[in-house]
Residue frames relative to the residue before (quaternion, step in Angstrom):
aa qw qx qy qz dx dy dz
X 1.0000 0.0000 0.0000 0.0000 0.00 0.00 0.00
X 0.3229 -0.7759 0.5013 0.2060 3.64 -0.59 0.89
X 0.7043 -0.5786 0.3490 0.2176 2.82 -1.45 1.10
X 0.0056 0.6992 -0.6421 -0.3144 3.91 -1.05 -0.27
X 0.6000 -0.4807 0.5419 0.3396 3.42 -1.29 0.59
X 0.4600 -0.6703 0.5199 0.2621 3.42 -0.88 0.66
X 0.5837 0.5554 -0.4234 0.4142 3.50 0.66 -1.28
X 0.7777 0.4591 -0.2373 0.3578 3.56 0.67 -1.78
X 0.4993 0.6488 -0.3755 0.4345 3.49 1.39 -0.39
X 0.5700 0.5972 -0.2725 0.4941 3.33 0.88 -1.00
X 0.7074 0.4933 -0.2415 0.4449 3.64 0.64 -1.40
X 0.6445 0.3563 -0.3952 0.5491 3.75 0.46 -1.25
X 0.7039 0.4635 -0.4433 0.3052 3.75 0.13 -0.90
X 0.6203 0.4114 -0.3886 0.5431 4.08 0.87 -0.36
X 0.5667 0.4780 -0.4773 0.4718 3.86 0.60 -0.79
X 0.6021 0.5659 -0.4082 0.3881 3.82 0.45 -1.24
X 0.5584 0.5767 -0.3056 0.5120 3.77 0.58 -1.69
X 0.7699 0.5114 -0.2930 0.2448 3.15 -0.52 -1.83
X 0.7911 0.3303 -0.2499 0.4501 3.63 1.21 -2.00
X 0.4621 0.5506 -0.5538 0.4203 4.08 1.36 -0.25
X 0.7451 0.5107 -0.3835 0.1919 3.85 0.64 -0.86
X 0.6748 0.4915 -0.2938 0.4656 3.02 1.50 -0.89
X 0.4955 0.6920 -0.3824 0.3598 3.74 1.14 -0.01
X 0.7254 0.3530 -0.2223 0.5476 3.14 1.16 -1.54
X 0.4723 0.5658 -0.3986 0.5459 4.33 1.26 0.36
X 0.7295 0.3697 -0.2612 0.5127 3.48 0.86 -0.71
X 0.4824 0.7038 -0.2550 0.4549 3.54 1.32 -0.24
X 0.6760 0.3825 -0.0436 0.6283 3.32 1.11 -1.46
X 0.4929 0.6595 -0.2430 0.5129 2.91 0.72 -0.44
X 0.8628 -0.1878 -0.1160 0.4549 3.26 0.41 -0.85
X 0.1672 0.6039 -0.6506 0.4290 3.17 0.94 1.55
X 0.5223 0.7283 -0.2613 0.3585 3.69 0.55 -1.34
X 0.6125 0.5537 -0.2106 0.5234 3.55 1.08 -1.74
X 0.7128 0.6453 -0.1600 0.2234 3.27 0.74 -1.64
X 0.6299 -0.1292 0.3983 0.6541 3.10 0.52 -2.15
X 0.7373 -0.5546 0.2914 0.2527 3.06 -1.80 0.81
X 0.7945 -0.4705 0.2481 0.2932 3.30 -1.41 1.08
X 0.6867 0.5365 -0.1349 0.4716 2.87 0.86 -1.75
X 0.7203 0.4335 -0.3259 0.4324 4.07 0.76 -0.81
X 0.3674 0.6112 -0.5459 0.4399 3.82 1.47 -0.60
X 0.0190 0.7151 -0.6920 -0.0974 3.08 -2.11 0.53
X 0.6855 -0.4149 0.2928 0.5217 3.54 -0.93 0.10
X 0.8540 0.2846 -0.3232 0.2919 3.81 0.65 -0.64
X 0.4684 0.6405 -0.4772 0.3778 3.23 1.73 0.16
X 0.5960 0.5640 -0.3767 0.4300 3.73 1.58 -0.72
X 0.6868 0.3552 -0.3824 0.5059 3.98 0.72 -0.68
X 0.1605 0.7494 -0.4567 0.4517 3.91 1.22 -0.06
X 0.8929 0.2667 0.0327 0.3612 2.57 -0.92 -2.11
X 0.6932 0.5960 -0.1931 0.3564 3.63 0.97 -1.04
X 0.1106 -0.6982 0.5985 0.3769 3.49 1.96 -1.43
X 0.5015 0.6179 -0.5319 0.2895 3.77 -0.07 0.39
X 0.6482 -0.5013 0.5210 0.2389 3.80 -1.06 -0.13
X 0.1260 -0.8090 0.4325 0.3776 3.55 0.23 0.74
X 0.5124 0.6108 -0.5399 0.2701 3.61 0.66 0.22
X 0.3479 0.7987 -0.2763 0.4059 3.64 1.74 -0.53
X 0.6693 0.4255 -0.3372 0.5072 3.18 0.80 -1.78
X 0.7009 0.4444 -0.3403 0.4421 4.03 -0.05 -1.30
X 0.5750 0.5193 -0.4182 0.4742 3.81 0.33 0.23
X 0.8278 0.0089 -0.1998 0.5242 3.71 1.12 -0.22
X 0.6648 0.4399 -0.2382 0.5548 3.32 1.34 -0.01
X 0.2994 -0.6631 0.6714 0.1414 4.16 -0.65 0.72
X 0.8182 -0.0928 0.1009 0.5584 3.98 0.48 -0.34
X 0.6077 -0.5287 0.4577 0.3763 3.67 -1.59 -0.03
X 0.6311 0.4789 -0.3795 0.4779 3.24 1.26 -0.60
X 0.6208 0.2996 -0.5170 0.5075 4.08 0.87 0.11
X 0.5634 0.5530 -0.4937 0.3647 3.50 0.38 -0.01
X 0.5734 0.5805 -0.3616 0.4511 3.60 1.08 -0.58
X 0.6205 0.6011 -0.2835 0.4163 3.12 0.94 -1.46
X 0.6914 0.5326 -0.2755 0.4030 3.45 0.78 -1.11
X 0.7247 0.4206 -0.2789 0.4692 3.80 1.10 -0.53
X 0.5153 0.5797 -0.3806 0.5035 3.17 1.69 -0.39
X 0.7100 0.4269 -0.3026 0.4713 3.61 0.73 -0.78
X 0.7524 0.2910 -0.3487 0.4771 3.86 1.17 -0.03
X 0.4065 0.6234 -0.4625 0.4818 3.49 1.43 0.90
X 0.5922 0.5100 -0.2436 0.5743 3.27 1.71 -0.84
X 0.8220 0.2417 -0.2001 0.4753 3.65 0.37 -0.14
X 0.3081 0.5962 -0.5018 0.5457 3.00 1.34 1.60
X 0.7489 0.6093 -0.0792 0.2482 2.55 0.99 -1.49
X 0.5622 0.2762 -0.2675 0.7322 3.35 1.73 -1.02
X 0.6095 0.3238 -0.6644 0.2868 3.83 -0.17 0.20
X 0.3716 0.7972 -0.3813 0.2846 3.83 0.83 0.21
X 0.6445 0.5244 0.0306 0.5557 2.63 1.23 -2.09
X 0.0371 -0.8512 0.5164 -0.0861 3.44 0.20 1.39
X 0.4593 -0.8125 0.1945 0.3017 3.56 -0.64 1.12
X 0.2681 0.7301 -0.4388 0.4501 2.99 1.52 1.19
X 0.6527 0.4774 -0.3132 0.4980 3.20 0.96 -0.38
X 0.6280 0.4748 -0.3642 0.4976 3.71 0.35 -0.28
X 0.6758 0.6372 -0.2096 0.3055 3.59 1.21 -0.12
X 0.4017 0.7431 -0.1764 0.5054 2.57 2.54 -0.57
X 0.1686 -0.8293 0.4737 0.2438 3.77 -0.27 0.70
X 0.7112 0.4551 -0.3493 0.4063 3.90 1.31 -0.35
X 0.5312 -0.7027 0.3452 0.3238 3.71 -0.13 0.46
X 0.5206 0.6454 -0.2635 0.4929 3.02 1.64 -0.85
X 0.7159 0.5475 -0.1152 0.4177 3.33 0.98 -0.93
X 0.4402 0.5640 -0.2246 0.6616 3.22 2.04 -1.04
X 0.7784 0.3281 -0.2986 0.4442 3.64 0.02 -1.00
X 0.5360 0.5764 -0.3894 0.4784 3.77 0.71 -0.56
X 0.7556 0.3017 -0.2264 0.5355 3.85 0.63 -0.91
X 0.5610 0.3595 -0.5521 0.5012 3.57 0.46 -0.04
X 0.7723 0.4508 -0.3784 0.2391 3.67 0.09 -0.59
X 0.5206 0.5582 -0.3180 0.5623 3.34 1.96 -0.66
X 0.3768 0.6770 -0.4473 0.4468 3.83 1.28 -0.39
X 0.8421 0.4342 -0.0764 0.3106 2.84 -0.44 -2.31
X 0.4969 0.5435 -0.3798 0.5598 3.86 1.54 -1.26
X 0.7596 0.4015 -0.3267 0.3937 3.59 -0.56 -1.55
X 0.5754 0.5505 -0.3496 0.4935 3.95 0.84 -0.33
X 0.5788 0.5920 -0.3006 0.4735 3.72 0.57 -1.36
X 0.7451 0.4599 -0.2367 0.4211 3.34 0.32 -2.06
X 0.7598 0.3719 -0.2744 0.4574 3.61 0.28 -1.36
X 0.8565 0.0879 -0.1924 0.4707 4.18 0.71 -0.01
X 0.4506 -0.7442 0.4343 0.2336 3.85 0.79 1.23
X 0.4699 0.7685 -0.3197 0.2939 3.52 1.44 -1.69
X 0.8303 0.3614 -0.0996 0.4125 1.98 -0.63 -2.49
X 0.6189 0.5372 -0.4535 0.3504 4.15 0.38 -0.73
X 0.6282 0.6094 -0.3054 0.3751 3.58 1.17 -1.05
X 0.6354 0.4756 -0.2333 0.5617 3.52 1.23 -1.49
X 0.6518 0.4264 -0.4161 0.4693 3.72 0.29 -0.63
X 0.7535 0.3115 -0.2920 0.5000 3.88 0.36 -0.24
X 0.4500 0.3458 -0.6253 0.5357 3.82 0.61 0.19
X 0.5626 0.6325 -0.4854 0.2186 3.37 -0.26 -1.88
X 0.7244 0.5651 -0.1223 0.3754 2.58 -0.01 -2.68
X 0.8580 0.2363 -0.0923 0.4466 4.18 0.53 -0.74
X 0.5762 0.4886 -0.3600 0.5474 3.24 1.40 -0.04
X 0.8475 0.3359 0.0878 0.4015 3.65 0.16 -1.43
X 0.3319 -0.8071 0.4704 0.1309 3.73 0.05 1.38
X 0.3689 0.2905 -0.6287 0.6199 3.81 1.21 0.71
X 0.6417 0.5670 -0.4686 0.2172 3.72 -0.76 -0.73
X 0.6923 0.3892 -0.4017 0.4560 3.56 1.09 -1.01
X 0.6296 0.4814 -0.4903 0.3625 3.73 0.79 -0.16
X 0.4120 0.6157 -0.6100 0.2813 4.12 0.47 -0.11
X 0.7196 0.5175 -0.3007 0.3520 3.39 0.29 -0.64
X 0.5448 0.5666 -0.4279 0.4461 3.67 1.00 -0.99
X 0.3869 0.6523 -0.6156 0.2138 4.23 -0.47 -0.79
X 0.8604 0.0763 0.2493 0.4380 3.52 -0.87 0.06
X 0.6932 0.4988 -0.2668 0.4467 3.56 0.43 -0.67
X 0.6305 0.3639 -0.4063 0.5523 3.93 1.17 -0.82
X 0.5219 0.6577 -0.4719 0.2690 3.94 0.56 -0.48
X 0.6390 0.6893 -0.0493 0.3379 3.06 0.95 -2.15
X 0.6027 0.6293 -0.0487 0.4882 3.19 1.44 -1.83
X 0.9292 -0.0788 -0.2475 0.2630 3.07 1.09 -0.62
X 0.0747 0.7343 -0.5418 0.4021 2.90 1.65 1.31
X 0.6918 0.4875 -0.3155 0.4291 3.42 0.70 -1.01
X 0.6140 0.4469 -0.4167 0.4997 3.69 0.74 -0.61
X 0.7216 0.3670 -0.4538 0.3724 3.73 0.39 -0.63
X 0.5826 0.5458 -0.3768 0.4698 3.85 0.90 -0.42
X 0.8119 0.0812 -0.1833 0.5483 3.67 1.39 -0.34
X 0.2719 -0.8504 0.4459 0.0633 3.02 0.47 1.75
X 0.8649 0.3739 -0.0310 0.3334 3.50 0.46 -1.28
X 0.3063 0.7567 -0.4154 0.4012 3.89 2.17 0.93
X 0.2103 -0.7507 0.5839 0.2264 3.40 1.73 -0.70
X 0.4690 0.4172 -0.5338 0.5666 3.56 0.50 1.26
X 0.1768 -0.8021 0.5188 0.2373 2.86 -1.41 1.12
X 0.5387 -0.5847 0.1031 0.5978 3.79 -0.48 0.15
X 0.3542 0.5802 -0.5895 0.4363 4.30 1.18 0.03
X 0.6811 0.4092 -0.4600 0.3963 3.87 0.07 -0.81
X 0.6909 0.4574 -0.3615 0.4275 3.65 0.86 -1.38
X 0.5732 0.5723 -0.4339 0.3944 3.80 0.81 -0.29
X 0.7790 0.4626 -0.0929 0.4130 3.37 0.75 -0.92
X 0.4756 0.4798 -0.3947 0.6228 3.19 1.85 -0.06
X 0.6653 0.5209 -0.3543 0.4007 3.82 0.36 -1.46
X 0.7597 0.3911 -0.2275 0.4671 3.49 0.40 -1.66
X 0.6109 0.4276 -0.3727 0.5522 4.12 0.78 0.05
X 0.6447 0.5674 -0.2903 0.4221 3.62 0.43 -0.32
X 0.7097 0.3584 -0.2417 0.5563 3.38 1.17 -1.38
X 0.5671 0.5491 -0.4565 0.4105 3.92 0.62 -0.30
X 0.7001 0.4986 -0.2747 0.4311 3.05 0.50 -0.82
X 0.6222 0.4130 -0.3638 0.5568 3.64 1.01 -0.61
X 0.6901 0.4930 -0.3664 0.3826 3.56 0.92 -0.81
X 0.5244 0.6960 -0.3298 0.3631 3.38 1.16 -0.42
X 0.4871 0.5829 -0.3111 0.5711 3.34 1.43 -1.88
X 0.7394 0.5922 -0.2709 0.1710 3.17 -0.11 -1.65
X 0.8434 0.3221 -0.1138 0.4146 2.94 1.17 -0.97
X 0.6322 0.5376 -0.2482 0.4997 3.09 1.74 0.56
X 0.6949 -0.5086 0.2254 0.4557 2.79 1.49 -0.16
X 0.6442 0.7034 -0.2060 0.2186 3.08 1.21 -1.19
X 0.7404 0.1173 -0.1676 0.6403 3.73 1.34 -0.33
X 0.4586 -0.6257 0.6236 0.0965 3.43 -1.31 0.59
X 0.6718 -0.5888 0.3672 0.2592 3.73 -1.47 0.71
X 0.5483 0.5446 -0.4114 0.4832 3.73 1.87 0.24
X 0.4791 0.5517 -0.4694 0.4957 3.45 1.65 0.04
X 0.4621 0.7506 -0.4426 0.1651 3.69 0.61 -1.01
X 0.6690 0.4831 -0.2522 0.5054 4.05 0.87 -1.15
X 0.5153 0.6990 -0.1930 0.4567 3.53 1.26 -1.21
X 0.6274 0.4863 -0.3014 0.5283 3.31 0.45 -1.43
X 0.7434 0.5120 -0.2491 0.3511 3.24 -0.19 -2.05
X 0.8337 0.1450 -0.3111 0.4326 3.61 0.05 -1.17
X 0.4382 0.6567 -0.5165 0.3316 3.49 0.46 0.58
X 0.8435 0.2320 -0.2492 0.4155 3.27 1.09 -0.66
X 0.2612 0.7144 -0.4657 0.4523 3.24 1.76 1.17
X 0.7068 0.5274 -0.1552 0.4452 2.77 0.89 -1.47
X 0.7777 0.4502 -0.1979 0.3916 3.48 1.04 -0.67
X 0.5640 0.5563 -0.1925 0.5791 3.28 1.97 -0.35
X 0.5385 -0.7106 0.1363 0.4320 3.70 1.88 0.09
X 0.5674 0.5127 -0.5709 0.2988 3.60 1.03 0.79
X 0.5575 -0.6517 0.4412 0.2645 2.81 -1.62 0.88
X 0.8402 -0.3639 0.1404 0.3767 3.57 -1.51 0.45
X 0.6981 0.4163 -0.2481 0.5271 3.11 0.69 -1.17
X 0.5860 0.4116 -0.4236 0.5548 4.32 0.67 -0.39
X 0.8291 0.2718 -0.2655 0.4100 3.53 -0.07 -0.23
X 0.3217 0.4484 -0.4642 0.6929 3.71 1.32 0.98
X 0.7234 0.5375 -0.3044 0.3083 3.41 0.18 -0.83
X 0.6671 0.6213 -0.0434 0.4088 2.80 1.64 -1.28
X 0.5403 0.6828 -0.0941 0.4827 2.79 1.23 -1.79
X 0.5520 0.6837 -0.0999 0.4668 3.39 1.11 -2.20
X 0.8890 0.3155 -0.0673 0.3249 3.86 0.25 -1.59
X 0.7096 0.5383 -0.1204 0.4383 2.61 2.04 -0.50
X 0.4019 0.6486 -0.3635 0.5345 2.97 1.90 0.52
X 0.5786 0.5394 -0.3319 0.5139 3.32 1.38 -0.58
X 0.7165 0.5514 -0.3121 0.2919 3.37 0.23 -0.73
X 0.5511 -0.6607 0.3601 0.3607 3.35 -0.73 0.61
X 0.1980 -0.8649 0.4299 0.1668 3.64 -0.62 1.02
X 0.7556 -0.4667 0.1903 0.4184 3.81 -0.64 -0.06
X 0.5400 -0.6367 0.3432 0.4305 3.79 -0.37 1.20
C-alpha cells in the first residue's frame, strides 16, 4: 500500500474542509435567493448542500456564523465591483454614481446575488454593513462640496443604501429592466442634493467611464 506524504496529507485534508465549506456558503447562499433569512435552518442548509448535518457544526458553530460567512462574501463582491477606475474619479458624486452603476450592472447580470444582498442586507446586522465600504467617505466629501442641502452625509447614507435595495429588489424580481439603470442613478443624485443640471452632468461623464467587463 503506498505511502501518503504527511505534509500532503495535511493539504488534501484542508483543501477537503475548505471545498465542504464553500458548499455549505453556496448552499445558503442559495437558499437566501429563495426565502427569508430568518426561515433558513440548519437542515434546509445540509439539504441543499447534500452534506451530513453533523458536517455543518465542523465549520459552522450556528446559522447565524454561517450568515456571517455570506455576509463577508457579499462584501468581497462588493470591492471586486469597485474597479480601480473608480478611485480615479476626482468628484465623489461621480464615485457614488459608478459604484451604483457597478452594483446595478451586477444585479441585472445575477437577479441572485441582488435577492441575497437585500434579505442579508434586512435580515442580519452583518448585512447592513455590506454597503458602508467607501461609500460613507464619498458621502461626505459630498456634504462638504454641498454645504448648504442641510443633509447630513448619515441621512445621504440612508437615502443611497435605501434606494439601491429597493432597485435591487425590483431587480431581482423582475420588476425593472436595464433601461431603468440611468433612472435609478440620477434619482439618487438627485436625492442626495444635486441639482438637475449636476446630475445630467454626471450621468453625461459617466458614460465615459469605463464600465464593468
Amino acid at each position: 500500500m503506498a505511502k501518503i506524504d504527511p505534509i500532503r496529507r495535511a493539504e488534501i485534508g484542508r483543501e477537503k474542509r475548505a471545498r465542504t465549506r464553500a458548499q455549505l456558503i453556496a448552499a445558503a447562499h442559495s437558499l437566501f435567493a429563495r426565502q427569508a433569512v430568518e426561515s433558513v435552518t440548519v437542515d434546509d442548509v445540509v439539504k441543499e448542500a447534500g452534506v451530513a448535518k453533523g458536517t455543518f457544526y465542523i465549520h459552522f458553530d450556528s446559522l447565524a456564523a454561517l450568515t456571517a460567512a455570506v455576509a463577508d462574501e457579499l462584501v468581497k463582491s462588493f470591492e471586486g465591483l469597485l474597479q480601480p477606475e473608480q478611485d480615479s474619479l476626482a468628484k465623489p458624486a461621480l464615485r457614488i454614481a459608478f459604484g451604483c452603476r457597478s452594483f446595478i450592472d451586477k444585479a441585472l447580470d445575477d437577479p441572485r446575488w441582488a435577492s441575497v444582498v437585500v434579505r442579508l442586507t434586512s435580515a442580519a446586522p452583518e448585512g447592513r454593513e455590506i454597503a458602508r465600504p467607501r461609500l460613507v467617505e464619498d458621502l461626505r466629501q459630498l456634504s462638504k462640496e454641498l454645504p448648504d442641502d442641510g443633509m447630513s452625509a448619515e441621512l445621504k447614507l440612508e437615502i443611497v443604501v435605501g434606494i439601491m435595495l429597493q432597485v435591487f429588489r425590483a431587480l431581482g424580481e423582475g420588476r425593472l429592466c436595464s433601461t431603468d439603470r440611468d433612472a435609478a442613478i440620477g434619482a439618487i443624485l438627485r436625492a442626495i442634493g444635486l441639482s438637475a443640471q449636476e446630475t445630467k452632468s454626471a450621468l453625461a461623464r459617466l458614460e465615459a467611464a469605463p464600465a464593468l467587463p
